[in-house]
C-alpha positions in Angstrom: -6.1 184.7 28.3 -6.1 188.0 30.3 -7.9 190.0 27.8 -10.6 187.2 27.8 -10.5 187.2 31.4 -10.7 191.3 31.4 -13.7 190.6 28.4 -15.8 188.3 30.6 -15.2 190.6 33.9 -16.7 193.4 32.2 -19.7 191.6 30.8 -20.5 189.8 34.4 -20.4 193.4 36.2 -23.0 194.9 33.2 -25.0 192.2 33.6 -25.0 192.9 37.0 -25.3 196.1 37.3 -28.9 195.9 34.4 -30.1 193.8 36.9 -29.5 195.8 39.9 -31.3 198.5 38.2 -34.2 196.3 37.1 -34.6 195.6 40.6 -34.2 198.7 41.9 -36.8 199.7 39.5 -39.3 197.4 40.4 -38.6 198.0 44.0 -38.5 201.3 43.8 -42.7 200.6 41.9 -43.5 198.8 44.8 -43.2 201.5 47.3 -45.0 203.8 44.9 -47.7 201.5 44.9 -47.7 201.3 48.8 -47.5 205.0 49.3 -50.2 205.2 46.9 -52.4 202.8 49.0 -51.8 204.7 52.1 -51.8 208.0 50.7 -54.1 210.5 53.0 -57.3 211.1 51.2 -58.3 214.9 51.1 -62.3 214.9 53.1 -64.3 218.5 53.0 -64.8 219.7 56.2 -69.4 219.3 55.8 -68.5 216.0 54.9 -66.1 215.2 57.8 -68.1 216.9 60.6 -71.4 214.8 58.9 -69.4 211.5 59.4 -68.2 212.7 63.0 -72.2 213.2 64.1 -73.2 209.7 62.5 -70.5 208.1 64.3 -71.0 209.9 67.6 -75.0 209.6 67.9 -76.2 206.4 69.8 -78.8 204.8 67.6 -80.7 200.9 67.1 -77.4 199.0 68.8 -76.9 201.4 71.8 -80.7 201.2 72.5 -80.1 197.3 72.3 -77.7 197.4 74.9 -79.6 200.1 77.4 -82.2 197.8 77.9 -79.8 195.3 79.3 -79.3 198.0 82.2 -79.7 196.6 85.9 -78.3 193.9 87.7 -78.1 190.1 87.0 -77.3 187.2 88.4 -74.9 184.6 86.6 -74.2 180.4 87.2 -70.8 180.0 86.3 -69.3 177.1 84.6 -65.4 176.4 83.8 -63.1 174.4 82.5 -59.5 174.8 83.1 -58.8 172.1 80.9 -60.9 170.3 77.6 -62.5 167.6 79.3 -61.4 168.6 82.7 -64.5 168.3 85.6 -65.9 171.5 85.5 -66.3 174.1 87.8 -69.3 175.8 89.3 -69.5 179.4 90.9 -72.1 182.3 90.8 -72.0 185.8 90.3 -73.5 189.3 90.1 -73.2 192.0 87.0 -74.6 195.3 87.2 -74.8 197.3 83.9 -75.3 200.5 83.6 -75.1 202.9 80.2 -72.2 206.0 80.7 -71.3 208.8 78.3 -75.2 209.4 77.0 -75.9 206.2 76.1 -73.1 205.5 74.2 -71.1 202.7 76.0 -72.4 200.2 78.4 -70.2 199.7 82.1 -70.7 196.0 83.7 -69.2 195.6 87.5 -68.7 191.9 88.0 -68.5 190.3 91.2 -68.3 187.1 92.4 -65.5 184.0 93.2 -62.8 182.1 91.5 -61.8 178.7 93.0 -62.4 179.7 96.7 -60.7 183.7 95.9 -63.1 186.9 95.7 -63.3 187.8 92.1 -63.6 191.3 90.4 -64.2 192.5 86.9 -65.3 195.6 84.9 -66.4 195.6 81.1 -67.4 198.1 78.7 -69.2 197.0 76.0 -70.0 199.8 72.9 -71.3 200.0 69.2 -68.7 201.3 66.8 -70.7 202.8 64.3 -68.5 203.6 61.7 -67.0 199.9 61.9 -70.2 198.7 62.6 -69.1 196.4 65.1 -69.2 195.6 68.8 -66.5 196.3 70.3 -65.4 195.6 74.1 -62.8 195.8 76.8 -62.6 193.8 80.3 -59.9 193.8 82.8 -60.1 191.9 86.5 -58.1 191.4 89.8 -56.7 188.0 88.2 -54.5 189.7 86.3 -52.7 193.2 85.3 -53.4 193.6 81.1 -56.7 194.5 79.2 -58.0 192.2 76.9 -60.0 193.8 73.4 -62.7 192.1 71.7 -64.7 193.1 68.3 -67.8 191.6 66.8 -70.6 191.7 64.4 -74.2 191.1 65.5 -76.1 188.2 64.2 -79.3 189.1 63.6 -80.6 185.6 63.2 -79.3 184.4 66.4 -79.5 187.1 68.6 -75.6 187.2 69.6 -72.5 188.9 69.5 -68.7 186.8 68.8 -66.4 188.6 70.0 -62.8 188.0 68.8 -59.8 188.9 70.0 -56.5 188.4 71.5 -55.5 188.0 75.0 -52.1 187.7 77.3 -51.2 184.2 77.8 -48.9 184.1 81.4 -47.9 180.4 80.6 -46.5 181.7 77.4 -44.1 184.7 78.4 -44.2 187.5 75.9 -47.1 185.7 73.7 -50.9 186.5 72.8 -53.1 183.7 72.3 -56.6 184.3 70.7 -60.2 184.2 72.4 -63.7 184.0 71.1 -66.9 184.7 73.2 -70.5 184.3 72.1 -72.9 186.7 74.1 -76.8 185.8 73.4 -79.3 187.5 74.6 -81.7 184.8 74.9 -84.6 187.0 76.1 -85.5 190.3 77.8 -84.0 188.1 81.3 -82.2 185.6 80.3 -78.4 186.1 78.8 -75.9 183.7 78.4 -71.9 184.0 78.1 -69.6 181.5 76.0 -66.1 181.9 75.9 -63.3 179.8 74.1 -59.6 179.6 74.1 -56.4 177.4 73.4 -56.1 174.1 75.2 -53.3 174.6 77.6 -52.0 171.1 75.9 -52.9 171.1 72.3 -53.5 174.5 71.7 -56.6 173.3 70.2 -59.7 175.7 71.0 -62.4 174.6 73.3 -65.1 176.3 75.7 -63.7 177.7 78.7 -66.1 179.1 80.2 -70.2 179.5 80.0 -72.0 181.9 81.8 -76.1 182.3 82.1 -77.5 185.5 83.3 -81.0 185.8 84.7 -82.1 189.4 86.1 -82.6 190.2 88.8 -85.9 191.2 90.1 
């Protein structure tokens, strides 16, 4: 019975030890495959600096955006809530294009429930990820929030996406979406979604309509 016992002991820790191998193996494929994935790519210097000009010279997008220069005046409306009553405030943007025309600066100023209210975008073509991509930050709070999005030809807009800190969550993001049209050469107008404080269901939060200012 000891033999047997001695017999079968043997055989489990074999078995065990093919399998450990087996998976080592495959594990050990896995991370090949990954390294292969992320392994650096060699690029020739002509071709590198050629990619670095193309992605540095303002073109179509960041004359788009340059004609949006001057200052505008905005109607706000929010909601704090889905289906709350909402709330009505105005505004003023100035934009102005920085870095030879290659990112567009906006200075917002205006109030928030009764409180002055300040804010500062900038708003730029990426044009190797030929995307819009944009930052914002405001006296409301103390992060930055990021936003990236296409252009819709068809539409004449921008959705941004992106994430955003959420203060009633400690520690947690929650995501955003803002549609920016440009209506016509003087008339702009701002929609921005989020989580329902509630449901976390997403509704608008905000709309904003821009007229400039003559």
């Amino acid at each position: 019975m000891k033999n047997l016992l001695t017999i079968l002991s043997a055989a489990f820790l074999l078995v065990a030890c093919e399998k450990g191998k087996t998976t080592a193996a495959a594990g050990s494929e896995k991370m090949d495959s990954a390294t292969a994935k992320s392994e650096w790519k060699p690029v020739d210097s002509a071709a590198a600096m050629k990619a670095w000009m193309e992605y540095s010279t303002p073109g179509e997008m960041q004359k788009m955006l340059a004609k949006s220069d001057g200052t505008w005046t905005g109607e706000t409306t929010m909601w704090m809530e889905n289906g709350a009553k909402p709330m009505m405030s105005k505004s003023e943007a100035t934009n102005k294009m920085m870095f030879g025309g290659r990112y567009q600066m906006t200075n917002h100023k205006g109030d928030f429930m009764g409180m002055p209210f300040e804010g500062m975008s900038i708003v730029g073509y990426d044009n190797s990820k030929k995307k819009f991509v944009s930052t914002w930050i405001d006296n409301m709070g103390t992060g930055i929030m990021n936003g990236e999005g296409e252009w819709n030809a068809s539409t004449k807009s921008v959705e941004f996406k992106g994430k955003m800190t959420d203060p009633s969550r400690p520690g947690k993001d929650c995501d955003f979406r803002e549609v920016f049209t440009f209506v016509d050469d003087n008339t702009q107008k701002l929609e921005m979604y989020g989580p329902d404080s509630k449901t976390g269901k997403e509704y608008k939060t905000m709309e904003i309509k821009y007229t400039r200012k003559k």
